[in-house]
N, CA, C and O of each residue as an XYZ file, in Angstrom:
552
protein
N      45.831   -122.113     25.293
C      44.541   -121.768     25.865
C      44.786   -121.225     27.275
O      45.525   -121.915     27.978
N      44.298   -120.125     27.794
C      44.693   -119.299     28.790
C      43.727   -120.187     29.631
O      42.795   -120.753     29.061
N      43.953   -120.346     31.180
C      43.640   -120.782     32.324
C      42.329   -119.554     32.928
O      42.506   -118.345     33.078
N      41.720   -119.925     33.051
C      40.615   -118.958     34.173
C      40.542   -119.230     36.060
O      40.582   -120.312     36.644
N      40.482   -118.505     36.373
C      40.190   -118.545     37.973
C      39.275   -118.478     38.041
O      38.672   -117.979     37.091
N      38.322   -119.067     39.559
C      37.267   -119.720     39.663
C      36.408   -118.519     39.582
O      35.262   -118.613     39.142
N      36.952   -117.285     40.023
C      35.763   -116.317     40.039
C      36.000   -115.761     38.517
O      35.752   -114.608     38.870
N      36.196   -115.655     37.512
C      36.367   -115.370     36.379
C      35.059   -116.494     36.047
O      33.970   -115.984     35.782
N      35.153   -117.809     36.059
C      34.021   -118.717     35.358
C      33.164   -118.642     36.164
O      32.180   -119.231     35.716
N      32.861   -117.997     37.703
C      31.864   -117.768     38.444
C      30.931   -116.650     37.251
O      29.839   -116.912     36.747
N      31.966   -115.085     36.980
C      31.340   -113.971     36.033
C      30.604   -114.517     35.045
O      29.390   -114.316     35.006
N      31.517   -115.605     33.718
C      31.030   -116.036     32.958
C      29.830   -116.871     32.806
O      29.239   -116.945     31.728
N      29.368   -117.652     34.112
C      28.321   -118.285     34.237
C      27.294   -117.106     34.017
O      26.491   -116.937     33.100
N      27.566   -116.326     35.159
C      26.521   -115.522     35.431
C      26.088   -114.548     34.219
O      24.914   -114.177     34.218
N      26.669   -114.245     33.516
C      26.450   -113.738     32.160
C      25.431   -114.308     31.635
O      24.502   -113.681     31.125
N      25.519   -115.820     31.723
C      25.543   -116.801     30.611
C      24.287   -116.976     31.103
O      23.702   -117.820     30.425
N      23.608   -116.542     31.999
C      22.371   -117.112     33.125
C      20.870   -116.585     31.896
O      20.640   -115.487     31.389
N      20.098   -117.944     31.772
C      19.194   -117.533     30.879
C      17.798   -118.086     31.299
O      17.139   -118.963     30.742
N      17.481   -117.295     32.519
C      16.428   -117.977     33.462
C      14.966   -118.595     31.849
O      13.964   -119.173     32.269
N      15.064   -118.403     30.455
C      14.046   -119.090     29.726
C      14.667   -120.929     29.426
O      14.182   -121.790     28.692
N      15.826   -120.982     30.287
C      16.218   -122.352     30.589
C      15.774   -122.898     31.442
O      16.008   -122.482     32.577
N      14.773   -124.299     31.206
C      14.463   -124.638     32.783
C      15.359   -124.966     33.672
O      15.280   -124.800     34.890
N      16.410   -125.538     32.933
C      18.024   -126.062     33.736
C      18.548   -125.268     34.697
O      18.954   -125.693     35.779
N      18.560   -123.989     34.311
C      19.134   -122.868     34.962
C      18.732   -122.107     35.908
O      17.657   -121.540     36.104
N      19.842   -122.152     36.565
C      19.792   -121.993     38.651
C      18.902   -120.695     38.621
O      18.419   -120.440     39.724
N      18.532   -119.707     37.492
C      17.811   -118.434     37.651
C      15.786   -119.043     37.796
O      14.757   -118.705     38.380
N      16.290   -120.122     36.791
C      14.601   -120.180     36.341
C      14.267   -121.276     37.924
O      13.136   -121.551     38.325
N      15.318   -121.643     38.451
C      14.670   -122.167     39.549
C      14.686   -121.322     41.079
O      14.480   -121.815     42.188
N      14.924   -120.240     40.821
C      15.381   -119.044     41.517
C      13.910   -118.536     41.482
O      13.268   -118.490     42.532
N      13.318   -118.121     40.201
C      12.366   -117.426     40.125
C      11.106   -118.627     39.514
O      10.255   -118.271     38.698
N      11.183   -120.198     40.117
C       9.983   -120.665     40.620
C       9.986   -120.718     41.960
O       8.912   -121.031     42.476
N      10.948   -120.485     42.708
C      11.296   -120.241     44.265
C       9.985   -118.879     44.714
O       8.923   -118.902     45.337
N      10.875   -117.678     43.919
C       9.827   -116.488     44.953
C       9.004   -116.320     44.173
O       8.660   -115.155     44.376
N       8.076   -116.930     42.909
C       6.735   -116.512     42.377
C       5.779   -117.367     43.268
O       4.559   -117.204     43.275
N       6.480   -118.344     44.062
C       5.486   -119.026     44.941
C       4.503   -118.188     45.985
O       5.052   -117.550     46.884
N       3.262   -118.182     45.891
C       2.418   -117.171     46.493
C       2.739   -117.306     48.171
O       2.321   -116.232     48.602
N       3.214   -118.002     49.210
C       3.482   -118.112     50.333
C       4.678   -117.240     50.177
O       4.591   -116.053     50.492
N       5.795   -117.739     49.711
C       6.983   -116.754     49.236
C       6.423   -114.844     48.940
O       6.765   -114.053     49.819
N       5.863   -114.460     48.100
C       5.657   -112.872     48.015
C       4.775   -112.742     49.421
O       4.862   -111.696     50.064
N       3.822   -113.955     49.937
C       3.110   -113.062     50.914
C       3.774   -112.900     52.290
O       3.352   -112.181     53.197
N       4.949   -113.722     52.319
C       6.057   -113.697     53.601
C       6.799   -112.670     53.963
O       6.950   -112.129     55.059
N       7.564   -112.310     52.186
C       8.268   -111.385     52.189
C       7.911   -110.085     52.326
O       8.535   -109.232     52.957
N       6.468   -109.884     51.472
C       5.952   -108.682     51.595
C       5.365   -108.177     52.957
O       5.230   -106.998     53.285
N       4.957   -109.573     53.876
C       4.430   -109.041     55.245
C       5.798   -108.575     55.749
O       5.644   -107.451     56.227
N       7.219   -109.017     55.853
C       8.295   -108.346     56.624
C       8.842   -107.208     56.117
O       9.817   -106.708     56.677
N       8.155   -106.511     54.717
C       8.599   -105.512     54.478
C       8.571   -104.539     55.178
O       9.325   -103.586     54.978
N       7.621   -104.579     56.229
C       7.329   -103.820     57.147
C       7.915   -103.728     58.362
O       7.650   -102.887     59.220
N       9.139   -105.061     58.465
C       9.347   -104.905     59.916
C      10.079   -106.353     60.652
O      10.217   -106.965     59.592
N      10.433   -106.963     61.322
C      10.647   -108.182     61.842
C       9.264   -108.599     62.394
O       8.287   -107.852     62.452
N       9.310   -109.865     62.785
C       7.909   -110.783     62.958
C       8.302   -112.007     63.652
O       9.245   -112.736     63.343
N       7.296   -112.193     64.840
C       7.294   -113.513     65.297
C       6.337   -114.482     64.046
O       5.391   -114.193     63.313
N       7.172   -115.767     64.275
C       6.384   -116.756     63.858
C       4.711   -116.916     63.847
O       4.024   -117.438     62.970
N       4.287   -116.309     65.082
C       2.769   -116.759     65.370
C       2.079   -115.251     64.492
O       0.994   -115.363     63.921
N       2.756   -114.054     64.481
C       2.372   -113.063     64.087
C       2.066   -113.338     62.429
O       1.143   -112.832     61.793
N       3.019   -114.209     61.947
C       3.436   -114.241     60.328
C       2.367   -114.914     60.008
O       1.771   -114.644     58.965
N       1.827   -116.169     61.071
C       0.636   -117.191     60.976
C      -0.848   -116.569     60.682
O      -1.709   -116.961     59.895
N      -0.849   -115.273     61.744
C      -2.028   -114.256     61.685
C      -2.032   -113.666     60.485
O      -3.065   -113.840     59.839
N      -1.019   -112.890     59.888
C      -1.142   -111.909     59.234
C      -1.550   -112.545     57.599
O      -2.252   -112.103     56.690
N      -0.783   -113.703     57.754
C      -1.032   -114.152     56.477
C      -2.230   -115.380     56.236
O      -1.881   -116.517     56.553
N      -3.412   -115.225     55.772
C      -4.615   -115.772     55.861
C      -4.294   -117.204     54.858
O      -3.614   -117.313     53.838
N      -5.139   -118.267     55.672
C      -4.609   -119.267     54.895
C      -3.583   -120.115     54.953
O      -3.851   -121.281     54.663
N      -2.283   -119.813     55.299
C      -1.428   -120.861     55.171
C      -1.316   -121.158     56.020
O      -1.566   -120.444     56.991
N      -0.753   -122.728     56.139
C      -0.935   -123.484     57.103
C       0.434   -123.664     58.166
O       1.437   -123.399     57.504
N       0.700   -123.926     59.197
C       1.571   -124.077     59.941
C       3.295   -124.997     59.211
O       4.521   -125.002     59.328
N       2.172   -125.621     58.488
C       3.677   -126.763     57.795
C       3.937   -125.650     56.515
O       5.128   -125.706     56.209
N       3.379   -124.903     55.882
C       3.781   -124.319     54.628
C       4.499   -123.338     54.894
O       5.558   -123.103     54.312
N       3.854   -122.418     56.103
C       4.485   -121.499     57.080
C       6.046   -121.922     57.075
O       6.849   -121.431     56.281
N       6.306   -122.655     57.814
C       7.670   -123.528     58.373
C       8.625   -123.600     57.385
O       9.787   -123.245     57.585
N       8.105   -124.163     56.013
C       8.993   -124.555     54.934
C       9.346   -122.987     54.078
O      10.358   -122.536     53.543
N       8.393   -122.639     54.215
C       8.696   -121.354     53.255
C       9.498   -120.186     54.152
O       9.753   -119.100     53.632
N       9.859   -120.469     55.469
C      10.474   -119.961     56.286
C      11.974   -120.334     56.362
O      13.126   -119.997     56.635
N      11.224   -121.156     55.979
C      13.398   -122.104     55.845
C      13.798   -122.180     54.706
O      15.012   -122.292     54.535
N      12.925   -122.143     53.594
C      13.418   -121.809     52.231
C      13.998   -120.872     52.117
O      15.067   -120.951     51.512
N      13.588   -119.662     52.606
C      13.693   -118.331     52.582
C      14.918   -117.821     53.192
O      15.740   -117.118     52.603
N      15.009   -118.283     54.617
C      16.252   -118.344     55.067
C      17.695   -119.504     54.853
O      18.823   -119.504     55.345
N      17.135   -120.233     54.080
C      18.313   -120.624     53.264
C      18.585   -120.032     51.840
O      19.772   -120.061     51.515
N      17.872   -119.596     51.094
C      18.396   -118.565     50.067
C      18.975   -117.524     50.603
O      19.498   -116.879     49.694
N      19.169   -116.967     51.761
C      19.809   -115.866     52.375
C      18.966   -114.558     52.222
O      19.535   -113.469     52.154
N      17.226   -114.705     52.153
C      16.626   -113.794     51.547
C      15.803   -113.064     53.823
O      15.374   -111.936     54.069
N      15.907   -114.085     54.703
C      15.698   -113.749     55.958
C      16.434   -114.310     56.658
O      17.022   -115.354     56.374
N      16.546   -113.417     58.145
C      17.507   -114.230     58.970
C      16.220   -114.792     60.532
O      15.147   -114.314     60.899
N      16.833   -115.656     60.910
C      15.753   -116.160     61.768
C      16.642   -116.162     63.282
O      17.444   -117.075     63.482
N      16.370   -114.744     64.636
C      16.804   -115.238     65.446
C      15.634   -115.594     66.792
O      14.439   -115.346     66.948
N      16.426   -116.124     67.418
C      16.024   -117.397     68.514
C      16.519   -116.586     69.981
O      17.703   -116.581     70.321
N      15.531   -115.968     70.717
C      16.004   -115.480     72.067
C      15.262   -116.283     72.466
O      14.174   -116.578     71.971
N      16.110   -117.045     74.064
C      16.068   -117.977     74.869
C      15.203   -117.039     75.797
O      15.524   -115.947     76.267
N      13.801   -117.872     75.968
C      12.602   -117.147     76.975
C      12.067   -118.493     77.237
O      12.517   -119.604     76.959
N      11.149   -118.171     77.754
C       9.971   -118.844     77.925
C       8.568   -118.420     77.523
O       8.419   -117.441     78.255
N       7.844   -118.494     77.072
C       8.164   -119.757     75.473
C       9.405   -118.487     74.875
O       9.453   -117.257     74.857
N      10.573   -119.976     74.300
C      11.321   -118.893     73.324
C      10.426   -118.029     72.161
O       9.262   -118.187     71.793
N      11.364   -117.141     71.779
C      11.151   -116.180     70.814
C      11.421   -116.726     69.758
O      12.172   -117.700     69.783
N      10.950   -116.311     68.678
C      11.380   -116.684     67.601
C      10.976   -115.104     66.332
O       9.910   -114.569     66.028
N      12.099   -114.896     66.005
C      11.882   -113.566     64.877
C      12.603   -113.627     63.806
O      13.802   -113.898     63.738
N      11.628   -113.287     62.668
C      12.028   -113.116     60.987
C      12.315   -112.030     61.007
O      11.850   -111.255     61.843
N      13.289   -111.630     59.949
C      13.387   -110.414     59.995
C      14.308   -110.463     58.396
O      15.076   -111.417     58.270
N      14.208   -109.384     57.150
C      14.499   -109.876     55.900
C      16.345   -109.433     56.227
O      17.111   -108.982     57.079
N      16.287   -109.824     55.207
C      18.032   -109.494     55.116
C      18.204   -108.454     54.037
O      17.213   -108.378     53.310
N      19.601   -107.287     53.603
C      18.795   -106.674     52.329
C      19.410   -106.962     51.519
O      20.294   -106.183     51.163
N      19.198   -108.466     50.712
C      18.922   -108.967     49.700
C      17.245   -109.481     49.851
O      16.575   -109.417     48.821
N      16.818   -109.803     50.661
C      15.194   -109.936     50.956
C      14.495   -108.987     51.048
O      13.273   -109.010     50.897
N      15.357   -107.739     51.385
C      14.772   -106.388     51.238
C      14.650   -105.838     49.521
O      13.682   -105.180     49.140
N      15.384   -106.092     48.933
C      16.187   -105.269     47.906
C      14.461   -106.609     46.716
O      13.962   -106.321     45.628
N      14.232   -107.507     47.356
C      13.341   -108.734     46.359
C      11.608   -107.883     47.337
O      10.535   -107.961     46.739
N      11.652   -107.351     48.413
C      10.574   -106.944     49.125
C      10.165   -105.968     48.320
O       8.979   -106.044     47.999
N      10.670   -105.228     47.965
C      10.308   -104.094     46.687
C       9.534   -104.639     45.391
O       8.650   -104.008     44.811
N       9.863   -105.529     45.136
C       9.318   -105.793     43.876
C       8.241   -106.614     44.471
O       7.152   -106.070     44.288
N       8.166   -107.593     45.038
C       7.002   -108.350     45.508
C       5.896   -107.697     46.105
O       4.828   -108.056     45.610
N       5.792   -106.755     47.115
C       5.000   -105.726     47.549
C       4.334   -105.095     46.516
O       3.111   -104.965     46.462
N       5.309   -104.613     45.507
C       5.068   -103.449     44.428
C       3.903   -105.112     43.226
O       3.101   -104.617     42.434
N       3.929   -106.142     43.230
C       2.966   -106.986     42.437
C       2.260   -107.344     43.684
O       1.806   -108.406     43.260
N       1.848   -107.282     44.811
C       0.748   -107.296     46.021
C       0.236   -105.703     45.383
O      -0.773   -105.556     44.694
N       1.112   -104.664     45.759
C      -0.222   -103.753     45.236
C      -1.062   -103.733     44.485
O      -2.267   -103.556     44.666
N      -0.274   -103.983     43.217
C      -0.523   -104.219     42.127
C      -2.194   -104.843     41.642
O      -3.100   -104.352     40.969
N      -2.002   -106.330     42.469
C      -3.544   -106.902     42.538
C      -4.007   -106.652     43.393
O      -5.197   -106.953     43.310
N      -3.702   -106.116     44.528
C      -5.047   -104.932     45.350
C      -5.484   -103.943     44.311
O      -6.701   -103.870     44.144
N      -4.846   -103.297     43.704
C      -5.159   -102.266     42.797
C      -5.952   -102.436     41.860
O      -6.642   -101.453     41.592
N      -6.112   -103.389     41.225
C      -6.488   -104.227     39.711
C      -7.357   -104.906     39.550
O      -7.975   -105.081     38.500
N      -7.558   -105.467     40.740
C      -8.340   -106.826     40.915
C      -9.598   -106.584     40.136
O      -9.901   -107.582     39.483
N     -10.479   -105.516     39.987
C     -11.978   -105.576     40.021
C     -11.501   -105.543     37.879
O     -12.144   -106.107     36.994
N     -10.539   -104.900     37.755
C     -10.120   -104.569     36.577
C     -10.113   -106.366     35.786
O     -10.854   -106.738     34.876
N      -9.383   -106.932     36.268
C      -9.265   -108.242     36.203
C     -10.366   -109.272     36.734
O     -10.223   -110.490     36.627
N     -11.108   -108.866     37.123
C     -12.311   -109.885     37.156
C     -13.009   -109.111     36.397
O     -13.891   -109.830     35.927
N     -13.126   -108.055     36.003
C     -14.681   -107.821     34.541
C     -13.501   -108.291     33.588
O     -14.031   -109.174     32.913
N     -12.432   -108.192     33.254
C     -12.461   -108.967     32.271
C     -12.528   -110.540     32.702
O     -13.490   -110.941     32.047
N     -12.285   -111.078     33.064
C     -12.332   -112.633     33.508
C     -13.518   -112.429     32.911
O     -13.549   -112.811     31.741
N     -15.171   -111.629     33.617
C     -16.627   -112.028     33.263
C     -16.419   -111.986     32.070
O     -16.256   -113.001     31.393
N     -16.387   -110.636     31.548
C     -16.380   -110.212     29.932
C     -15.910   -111.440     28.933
O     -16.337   -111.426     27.778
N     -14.869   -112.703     29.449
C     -14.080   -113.203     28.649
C     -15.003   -114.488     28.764
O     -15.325   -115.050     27.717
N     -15.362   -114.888     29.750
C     -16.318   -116.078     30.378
C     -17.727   -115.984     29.365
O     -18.063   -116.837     28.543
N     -18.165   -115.191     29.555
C     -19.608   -114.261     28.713
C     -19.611   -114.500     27.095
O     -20.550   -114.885     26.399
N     -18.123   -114.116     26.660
C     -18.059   -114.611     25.220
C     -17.684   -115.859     24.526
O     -17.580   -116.079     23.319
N     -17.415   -117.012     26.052
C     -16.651   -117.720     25.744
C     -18.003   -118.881     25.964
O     -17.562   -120.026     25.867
N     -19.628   -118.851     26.251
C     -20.174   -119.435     26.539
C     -20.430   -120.106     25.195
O     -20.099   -119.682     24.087
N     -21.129   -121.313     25.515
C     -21.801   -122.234     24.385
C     -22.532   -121.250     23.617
O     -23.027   -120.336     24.277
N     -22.716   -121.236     22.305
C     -23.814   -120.548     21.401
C     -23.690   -119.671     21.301
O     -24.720   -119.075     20.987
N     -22.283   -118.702     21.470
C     -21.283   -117.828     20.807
C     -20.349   -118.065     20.043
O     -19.676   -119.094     20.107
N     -20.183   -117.162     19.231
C     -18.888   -117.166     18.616
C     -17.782   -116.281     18.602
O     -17.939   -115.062     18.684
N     -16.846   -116.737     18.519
C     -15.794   -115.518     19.014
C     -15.122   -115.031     17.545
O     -14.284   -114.129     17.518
């Protein structure tokens, strides 16, 4: 039986990667960035680097602690880098990396997506609600 080197069973894993496994490091990869704080982080820096307080504005809704975590999630997947210039008050700036760039494409491109759609997707929501009332039949 022939011996493998570590990056040889590194390839073979990755082959083998079948994110419809919940086990598997993909399917927990992609419950990572379908998280709606996650696309709306990434997609706001598609545009650019960002202070912390800017990311707080831009993105409606989330809260300072969700902010924080999904900031450090993010930059521990290696998807942003976070630097720190010594001021008063320090600085603090996101800015994606391009592997966070290369995932900003697709996340942006499903933000358009439901800007685009939305009204499309709520008549059907009504339409589906409407047939789905008591004293119909479907």
């Amino acid at each position: 039986m022939p011996t493998t080197t570590a990056a040889q069973r590194r390839e073979q894993a990755r082959i083998e990667y079948d994110a419809f496994i919940r086990g598997c490091p993909t399917n927990q990869l992609l419950d990572r960035i379908s998280d709606k704080w996650v696309s709306l982080v990434v997609a706001a820096l598609a545009a650019g680097p960002m202070r912390y307080s800017d990311l707080g504005r831009r993105i409606a809704g989330v809260s300072p602690k969700m902010l924080t975590q999904t900031l450090r999630s993010l930059e521990r997947d290696g998807l942003l880098t976070r630097t720190v210039t010594p001021s008063v008050p320090v600085r603090v700036d996101y800015e994606l990396t391009p592997l966070g760039a290369s995932l900003a494409c697709l996340l942006t491109a499903v933000k358009d997506w439901a800007e685009t759609h939305f009204n499309e997707v709520h008549a059907a929501r009504d339409r589906y609600d409407s047939d789905s009332e008591p004293g119909t039949e479907s």
